[in-house]
C-alpha positions as CSV (number, residue, x, y, z in Angstrom):
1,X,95.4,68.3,145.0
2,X,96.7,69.1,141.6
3,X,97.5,66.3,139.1
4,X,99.1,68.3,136.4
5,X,101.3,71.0,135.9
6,X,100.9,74.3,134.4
7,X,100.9,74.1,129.7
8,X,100.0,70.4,130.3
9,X,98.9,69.3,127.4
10,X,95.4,67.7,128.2
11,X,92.7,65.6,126.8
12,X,88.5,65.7,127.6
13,X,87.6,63.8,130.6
14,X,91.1,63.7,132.1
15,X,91.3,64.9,135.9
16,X,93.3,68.0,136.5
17,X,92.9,68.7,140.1
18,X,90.9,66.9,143.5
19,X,89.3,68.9,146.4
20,X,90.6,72.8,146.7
21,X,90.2,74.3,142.9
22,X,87.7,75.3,141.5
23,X,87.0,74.9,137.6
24,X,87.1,77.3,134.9
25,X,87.4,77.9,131.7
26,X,87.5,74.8,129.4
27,X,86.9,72.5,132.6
28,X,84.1,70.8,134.4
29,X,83.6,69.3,138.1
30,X,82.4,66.0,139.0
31,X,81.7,64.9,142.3
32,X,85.2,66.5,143.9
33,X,87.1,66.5,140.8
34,X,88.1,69.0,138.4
35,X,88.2,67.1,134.3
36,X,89.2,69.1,131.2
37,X,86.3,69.6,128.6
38,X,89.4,70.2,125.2
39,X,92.0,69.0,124.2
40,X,94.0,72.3,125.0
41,X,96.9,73.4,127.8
42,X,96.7,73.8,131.6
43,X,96.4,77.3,133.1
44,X,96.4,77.6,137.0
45,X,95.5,80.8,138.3
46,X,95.0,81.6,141.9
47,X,93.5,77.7,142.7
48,X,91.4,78.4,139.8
49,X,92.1,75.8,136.6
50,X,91.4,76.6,133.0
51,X,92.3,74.7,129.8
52,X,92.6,76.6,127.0
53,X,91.6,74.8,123.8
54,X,94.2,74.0,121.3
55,X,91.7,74.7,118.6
56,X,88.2,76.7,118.8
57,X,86.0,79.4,117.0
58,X,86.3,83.0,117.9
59,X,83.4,84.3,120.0
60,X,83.0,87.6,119.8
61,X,83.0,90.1,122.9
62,X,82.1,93.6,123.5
63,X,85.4,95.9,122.8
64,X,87.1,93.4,120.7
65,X,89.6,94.7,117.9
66,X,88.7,92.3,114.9
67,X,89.2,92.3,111.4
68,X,86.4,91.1,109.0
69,X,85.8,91.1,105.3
70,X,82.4,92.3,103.7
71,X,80.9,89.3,102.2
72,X,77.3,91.5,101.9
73,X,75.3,94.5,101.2
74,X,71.9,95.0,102.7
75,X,69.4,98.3,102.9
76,X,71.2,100.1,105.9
77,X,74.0,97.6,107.3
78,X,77.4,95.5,105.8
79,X,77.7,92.1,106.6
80,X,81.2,90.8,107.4
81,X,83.2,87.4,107.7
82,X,84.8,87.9,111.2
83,X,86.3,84.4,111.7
84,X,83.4,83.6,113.8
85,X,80.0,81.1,113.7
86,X,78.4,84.5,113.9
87,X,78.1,87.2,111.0
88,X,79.5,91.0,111.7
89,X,77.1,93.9,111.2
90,X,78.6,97.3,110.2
91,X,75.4,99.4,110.4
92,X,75.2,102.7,108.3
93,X,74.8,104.8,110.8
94,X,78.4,103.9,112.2
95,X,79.6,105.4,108.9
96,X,77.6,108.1,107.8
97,X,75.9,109.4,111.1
98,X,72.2,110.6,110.5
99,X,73.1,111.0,106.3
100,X,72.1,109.0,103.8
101,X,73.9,108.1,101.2
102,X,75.2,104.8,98.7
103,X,76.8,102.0,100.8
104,X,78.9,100.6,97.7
105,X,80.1,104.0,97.5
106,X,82.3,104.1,100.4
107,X,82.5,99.9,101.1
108,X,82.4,97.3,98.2
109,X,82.1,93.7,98.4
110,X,85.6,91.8,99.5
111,X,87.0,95.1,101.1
112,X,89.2,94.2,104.5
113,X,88.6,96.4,107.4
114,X,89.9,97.0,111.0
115,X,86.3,97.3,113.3
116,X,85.7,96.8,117.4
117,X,82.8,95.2,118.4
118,X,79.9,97.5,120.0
119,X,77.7,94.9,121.5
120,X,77.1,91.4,121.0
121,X,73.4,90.7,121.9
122,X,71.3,87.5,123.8
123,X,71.8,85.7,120.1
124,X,74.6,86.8,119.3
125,X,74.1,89.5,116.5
126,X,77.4,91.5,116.5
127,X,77.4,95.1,115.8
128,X,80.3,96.5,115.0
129,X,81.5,100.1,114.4
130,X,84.7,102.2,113.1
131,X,84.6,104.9,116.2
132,X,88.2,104.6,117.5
133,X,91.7,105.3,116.6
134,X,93.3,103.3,113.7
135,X,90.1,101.9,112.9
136,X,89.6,101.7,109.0
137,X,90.0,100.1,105.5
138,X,93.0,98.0,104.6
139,X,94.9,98.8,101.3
140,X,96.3,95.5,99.9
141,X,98.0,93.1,101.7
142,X,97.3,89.3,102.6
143,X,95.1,87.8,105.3
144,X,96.3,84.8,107.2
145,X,94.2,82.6,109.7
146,X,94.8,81.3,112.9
147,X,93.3,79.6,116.0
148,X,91.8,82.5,117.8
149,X,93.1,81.6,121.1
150,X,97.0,81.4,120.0
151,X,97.3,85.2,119.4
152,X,98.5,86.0,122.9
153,X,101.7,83.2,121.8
154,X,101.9,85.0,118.4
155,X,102.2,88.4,119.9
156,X,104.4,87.7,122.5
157,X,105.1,89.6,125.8
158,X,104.8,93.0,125.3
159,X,104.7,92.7,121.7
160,X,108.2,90.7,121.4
161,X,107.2,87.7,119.1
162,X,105.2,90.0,116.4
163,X,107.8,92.6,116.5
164,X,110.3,90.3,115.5
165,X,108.7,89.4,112.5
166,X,108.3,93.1,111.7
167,X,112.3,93.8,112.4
168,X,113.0,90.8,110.0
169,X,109.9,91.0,107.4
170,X,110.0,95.3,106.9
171,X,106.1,94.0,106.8
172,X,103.6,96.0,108.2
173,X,101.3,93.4,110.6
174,X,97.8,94.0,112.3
175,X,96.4,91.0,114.6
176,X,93.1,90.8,115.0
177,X,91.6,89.2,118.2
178,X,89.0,87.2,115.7
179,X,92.4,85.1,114.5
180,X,92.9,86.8,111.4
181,X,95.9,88.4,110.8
182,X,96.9,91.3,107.8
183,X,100.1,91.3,106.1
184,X,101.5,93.9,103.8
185,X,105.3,94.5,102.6
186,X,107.2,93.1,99.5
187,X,105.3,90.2,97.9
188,X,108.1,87.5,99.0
189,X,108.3,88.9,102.4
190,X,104.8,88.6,102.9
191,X,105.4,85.0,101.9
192,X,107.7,84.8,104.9
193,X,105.8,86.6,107.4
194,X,102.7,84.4,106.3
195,X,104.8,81.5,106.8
196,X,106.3,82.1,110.2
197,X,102.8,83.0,111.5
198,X,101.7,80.0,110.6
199,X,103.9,77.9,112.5
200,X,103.9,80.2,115.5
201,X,99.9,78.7,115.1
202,X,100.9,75.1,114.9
203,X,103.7,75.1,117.5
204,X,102.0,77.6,120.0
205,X,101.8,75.3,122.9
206,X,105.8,74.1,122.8
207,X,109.1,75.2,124.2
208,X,111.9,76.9,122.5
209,X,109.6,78.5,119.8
210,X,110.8,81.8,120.3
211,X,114.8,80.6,118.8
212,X,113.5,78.6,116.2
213,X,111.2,81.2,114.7
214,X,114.4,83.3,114.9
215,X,116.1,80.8,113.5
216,X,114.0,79.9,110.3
217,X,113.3,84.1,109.8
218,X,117.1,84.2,109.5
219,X,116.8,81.2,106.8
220,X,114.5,82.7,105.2
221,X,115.3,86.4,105.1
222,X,118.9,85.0,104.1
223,X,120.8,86.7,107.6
224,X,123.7,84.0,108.7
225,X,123.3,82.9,112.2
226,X,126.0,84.5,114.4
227,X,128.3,82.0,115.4
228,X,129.7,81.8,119.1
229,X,133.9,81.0,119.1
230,X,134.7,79.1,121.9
231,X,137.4,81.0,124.1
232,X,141.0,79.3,124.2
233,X,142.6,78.8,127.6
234,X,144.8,81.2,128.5
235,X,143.2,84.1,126.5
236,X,141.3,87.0,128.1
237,X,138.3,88.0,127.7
238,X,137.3,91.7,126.5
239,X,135.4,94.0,128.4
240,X,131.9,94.1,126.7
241,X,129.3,96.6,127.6
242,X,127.0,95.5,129.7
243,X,123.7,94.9,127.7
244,X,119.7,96.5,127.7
245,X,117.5,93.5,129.4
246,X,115.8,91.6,126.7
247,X,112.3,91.1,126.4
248,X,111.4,87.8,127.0
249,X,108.6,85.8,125.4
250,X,106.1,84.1,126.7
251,X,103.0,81.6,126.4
252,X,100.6,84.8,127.3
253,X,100.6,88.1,126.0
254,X,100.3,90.9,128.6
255,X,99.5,93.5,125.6
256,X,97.6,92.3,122.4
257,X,99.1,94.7,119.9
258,X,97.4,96.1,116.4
259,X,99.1,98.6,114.9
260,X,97.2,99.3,111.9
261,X,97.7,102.2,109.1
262,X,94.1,102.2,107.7
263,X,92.3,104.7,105.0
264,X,91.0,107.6,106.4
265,X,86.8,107.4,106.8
266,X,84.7,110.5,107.1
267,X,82.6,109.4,110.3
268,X,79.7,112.1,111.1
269,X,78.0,110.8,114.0
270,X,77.2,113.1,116.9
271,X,78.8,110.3,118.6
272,X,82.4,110.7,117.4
273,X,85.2,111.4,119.9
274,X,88.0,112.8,118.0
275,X,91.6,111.5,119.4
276,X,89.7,108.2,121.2
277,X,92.4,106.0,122.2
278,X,91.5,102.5,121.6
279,X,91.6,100.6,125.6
280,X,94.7,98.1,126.5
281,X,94.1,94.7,126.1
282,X,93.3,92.6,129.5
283,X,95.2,89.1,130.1
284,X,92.1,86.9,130.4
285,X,93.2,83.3,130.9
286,X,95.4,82.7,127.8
287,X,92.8,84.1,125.3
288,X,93.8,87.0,123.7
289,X,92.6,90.7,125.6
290,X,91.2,93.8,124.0
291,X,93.9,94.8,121.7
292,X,96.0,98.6,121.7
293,X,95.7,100.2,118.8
294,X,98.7,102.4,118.6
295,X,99.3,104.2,114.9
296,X,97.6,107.6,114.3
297,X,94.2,108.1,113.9
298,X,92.8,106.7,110.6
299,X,96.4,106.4,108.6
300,X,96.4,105.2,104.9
301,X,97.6,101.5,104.8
């Protein structure tokens, strides 16, 4: 028997479902009963119950699309801030193949790049490497920070929420699955792309958001709201074409979009596949899937 309904909003310990389902994600059984371990929203797939938190830490996975910032230079490896209890390695060898040469020649300090994570091992060290399409440094910009598990609501299905904010910003945007998102464009519409990401992040889990972040990016952006005339009796309509099917947003994301424009890298591994397309990202519960990196190979932001 289940004793909520699916985006609940649910707090630890409550009871979410008797008998039949079967716990997952973000949920724990006692006796016959399935209780929420978060405060987070109801997800009911297939008799299976997960509650996705309404605020957590990124954990990273194998084949994640993140973005990190070097916070440190060692012998052979960069260390990077991934938004994560766990520090990002970038090993030479991912850079330069079998050559050696100066690491703060090519990465310095506070740079921003777009990596995928290789393997995250039995104590979570996470490698990462710059193998794939897209993958790269940033040039300028702004980072912005949210909760790891609201990108799917911030990218919208098929890319519908994030692309509006494009359309409306003339930004350029790359999501990162780690919850960091880059920002680049003129410096007051980064202000407003900044600011409507954030309160995709704070609102995630509510109805509706879709108009009103349409609403305030036409506030801010200075568009005027079209305004509906009601029709007078008597007074025929015109024929109107009929229209292209809208895209319509939801709570999960089927595709986790990053369309990045990064620096080109001179990678000389063995290992490189020229033209490697980075993989579609996989709905997996509400959290965010392996992201599609879609601009050319290695761009200049």
């Amino acid at each position: 028997m289940l004793l909520v309904n699916e985006k609940d909003l649910v707090v630890p310990g409550q009871v979410l479902a008797e008998n039949e389902y079967f716990p997952g994600r973000g949920t724990f059984k006692e006796d016959n009963r399935i209780c929420s371990s978060f405060v987070g929203l109801v997800s009911v797939r297939n008799k299976k119950i997960n509650v996705i938190p309404l605020q957590s830490k990124y954990i990273p996975k194998r084949g994640d699309v993140v973005i990190g910032e070097i916070t440190d230079i060692r012998f052979s490896m960069w260390g990077l801030d991934i938004n994560s209890p766990y520090t990002g390695l970038l090993p030479a060898s991912e850079v330069f193949g079998k050559d050696k040469r100066e690491l703060e020649s090519v990465f310095d300090i506070g740079d921003v790049l777009l990596l995928r994570v290789v393997d995250v091992d039995e104590v979570k060290k996470v490698k990462l490497g710059l193998k794939g399409r897209g993958l790269g440094k940033f040039r300028d910009g702004i980072l912005v920070y949210i909760t790891p598990t609201k990108v799917p609501r911030l990218i919208g299905k098929r890319g519908s929420m994030i692309n509006m904010v494009k359309e409306k910003t003339h930004c350029d945007i790359v999501v990162g699955q780690n919850g960091v998102v880059w920002i680049k464009g003129e410096p007051d519409m980064e202000r407003i792309a900044e600011k409507v990401v954030l309160m995709i992040d704070r609102e995630a889990h509510t109805s509706g958001l879709t108009d009103r972040v349409r609403e305030l990016l036409d506030r801010l952006t200075g568009v005027e709201p079209e305004i509906q005339v009601e029709e007078s009796e008597g007074t025929e309509k015109p024929e109107t074409p009929e229209s292209e099917d809208l895209e319509v947003e939801s709570d999960e994301s089927e595709d986790v979009e990053v369309s990045p424009e990064s620096e080109d890298l001179e990678v000389e591994s063995e290992d490189v596949e020229e033209g490697t397309d980075t993989p579609a990202a996989e709905e997996d519960d509400g959290e965010a899937g392996d992201a599609e990196v879609k601009d050319e190979n290695n761009s200049e932001r």
